[in-house]
C-alpha positions as CSV (number, residue, x, y, z in Angstrom):
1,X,12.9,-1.6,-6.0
2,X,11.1,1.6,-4.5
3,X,13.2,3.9,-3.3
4,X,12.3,6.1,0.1
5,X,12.1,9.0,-2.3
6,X,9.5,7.4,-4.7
7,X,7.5,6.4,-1.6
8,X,4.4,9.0,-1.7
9,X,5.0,8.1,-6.1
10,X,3.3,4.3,-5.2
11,X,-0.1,5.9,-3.4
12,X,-0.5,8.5,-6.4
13,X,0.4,5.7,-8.9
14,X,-2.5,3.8,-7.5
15,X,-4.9,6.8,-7.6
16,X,-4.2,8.1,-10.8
17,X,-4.7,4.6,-12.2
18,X,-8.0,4.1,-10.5
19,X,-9.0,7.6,-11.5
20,X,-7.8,7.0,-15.3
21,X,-10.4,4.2,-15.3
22,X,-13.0,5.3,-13.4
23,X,-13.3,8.6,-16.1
24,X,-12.5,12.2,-15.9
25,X,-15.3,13.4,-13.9
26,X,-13.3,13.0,-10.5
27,X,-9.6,15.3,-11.0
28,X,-7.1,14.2,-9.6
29,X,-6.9,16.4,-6.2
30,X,-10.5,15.5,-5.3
31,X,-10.6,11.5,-6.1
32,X,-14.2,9.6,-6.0
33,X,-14.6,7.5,-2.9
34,X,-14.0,4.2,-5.1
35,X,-10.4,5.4,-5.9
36,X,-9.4,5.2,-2.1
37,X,-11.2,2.0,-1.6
38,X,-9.3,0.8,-4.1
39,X,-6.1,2.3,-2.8
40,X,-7.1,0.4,1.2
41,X,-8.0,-2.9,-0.5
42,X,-4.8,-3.1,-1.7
43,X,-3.1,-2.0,1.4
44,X,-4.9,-4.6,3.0
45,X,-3.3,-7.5,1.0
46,X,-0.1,-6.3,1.8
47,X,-1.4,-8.5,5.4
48,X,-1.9,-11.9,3.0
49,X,0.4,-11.8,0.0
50,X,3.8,-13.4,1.1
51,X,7.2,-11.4,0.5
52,X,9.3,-14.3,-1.9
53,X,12.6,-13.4,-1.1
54,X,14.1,-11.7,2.3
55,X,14.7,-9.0,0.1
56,X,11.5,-8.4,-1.2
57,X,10.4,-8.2,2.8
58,X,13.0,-6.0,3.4
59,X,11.8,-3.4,0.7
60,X,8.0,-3.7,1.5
61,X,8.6,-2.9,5.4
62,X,10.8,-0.3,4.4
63,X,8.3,1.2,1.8
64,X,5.7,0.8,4.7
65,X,7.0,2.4,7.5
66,X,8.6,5.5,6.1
67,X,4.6,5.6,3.9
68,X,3.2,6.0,7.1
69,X,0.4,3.5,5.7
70,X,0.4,2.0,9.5
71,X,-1.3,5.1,11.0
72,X,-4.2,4.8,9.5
73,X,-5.1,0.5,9.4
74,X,-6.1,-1.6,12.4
75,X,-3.4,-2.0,15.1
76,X,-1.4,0.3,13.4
77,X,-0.2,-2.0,10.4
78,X,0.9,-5.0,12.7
79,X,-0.6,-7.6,10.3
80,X,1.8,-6.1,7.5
81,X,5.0,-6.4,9.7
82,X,4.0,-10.0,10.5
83,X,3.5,-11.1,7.3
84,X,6.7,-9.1,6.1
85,X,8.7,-11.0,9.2
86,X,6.5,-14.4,8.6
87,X,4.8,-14.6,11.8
88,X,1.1,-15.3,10.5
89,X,2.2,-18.8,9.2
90,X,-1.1,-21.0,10.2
């Protein structure tokens, strides 16, 4: 479970990763445009991959809102909070 404090943690997991693998060359303050692509792809299946318990959704939406994430993607993250609620069922 990610706590609110370890929010900012998941973001620099995810770039360190993707820096790790992509080499040295980039630092870790001044990442190589792949390593935030990588970071928004992933963001962006947050909008398709179904939460499998209640409490699962819970803790994503919670992780997502205080993250901010929402700012920055198209209609400020309302995909996410549909798929979190279940809304997008087709």
């Amino acid at each position: 479970m990610i706590k609110p404090s370890e929010v900012g943690k998941s973001g620099e997991m995810v770039r360190h990763t993707a820096g790790r693998e992509l080499g040295n060359g980039y630092g870790y303050s001044e990442h190589h445009k792949t390593v935030y692509d990588r970071e928004r792809y992933l963001e962006k299946l947050l909008a398709t991959i179904k939460p499998v318990t209640r409490a699962e959704a819970e803790e994503v939406c919670r992780w997502f809102l205080a993250s901010e994430k929402g700012q920055y993607m198209e209609n400020h993250g309302a995909a996410v909070m549909f798929n979190l609620v279940g809304e997008c069922e087709e």
